[in-house]
Structure formats: structure tokens, C-alpha cells
N, C-alpha and C positions, 0 to 999 in steps of 0.2 A: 504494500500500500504506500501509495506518496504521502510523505511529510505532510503537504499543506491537506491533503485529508486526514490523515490522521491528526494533526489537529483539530480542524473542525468538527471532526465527531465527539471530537470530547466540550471542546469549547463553548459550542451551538448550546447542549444540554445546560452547562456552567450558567449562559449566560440566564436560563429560564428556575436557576435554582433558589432557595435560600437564602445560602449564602449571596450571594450580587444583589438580591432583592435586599436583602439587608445593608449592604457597602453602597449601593446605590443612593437608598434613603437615608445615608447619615453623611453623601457627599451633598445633595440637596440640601438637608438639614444644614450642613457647615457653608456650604458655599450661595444654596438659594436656587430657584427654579431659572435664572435668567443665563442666555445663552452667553457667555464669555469669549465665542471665538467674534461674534458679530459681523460675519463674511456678507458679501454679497450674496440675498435672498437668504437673507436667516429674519425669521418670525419673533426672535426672541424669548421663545419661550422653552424652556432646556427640558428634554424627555430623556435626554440619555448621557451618560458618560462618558469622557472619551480619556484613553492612557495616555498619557502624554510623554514628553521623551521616550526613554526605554520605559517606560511604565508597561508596554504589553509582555517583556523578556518574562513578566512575573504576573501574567493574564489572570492566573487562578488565585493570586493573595499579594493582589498590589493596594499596594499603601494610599491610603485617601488622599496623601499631597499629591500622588500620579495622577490623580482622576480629576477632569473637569468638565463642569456639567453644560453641553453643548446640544442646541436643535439638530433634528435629522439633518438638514440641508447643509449645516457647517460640518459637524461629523461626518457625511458621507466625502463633502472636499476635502477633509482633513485627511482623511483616513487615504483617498485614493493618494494625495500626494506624499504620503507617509510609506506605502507602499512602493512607488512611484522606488521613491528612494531610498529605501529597504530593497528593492529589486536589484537599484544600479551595485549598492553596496554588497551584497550577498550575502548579509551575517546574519535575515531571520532563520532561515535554515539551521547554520548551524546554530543557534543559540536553543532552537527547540528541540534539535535532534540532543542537545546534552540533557535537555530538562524531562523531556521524552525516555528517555534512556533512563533517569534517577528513581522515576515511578513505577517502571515495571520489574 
């Protein structure tokens, strides 16, 4: 199985769990429902999370100061461009295959 599946089969569930429901609500709580990244076509109103720097290295038990509460339309730029540049670099890979590899 490829790496970026094997991630997302576990992460997709992560994201619908408990825990996240819970880290989710105490970054709103700290930070506020209002979108922070404020892009082009953002509504301002923050539904989701987003890891910032390396915040995703640690997807399953990143630290509230990683997390900032961004609308879909900012997160989804954030996130492409984030990739974007995680691609040219090549290090999400390996950074998961080591974290991937601790767990089983």
C-alpha cells in the first residue's frame, strides 16, 4: 500500500474521532471561531483547524499552539500550497514512513 494511503486510512477516521472533537473545541475555545488566515474568499467564520508549520509531522497529538482555526476556503489554499511545497521538498514521506513504522 502507498504511504499517502496508508495515511489517510488512519487519519480520515482520526479526524471524525474524540479525540480532534475534543483538541478542536479547546482551539476555538483559546483562539475563537474567527478565521485567522483571512485569504481571498474567506467568510470569516472558522469551522476547522489547520496545523501549521510542521504541526501535521504530529497529525494525531499536535499541540494547540500548531492548530489555527481557519474557514474551508482558507484551509483548502493553505493546505494545497502546503503541499505544493511538501511535494517540491520531499520530506512528508519520509517523516511518516518513520512515524508509521513507531506504531506498528
Amino acid at each position: 500500500m502507498a504511504f499517502r494511503d496508508e495515511f489517510f486510512q488512519r487519519y480520515t477516521p482520526y479526524l471524525k474521532s474524540k479525540h480532534w472533537a475534543a483538541k478542536r473545541a479547546a482551539v476555538f475555545a483559546w483562539k475563537g471561531q474567527i478565521c485567522t488566515a483571512q485569504m481571498d474568499g474567506c467568510n470569516g467564520a472558522a469551522v476547522e483547524c489547520h496545523h501549521t508549520k510542521d504541526g501535521y509531522k504530529l497529525a494525531f497529538d499536535t499541540p494547540l499552539f500548531e492548530l489555527e482555526p481557519v474557514c474551508k476556503s482558507c484551509h483548502r489554499k493553505i493546505t494545497a500550497a502546503h503541499r505544493t511545497a511538501r511535494h517540491k521538498r520531499g520530506d512528508l514521506t519520509e517523516v511518516w514512513n518513520r512515524i508509521l513504522s513507531k506504531e506498528t
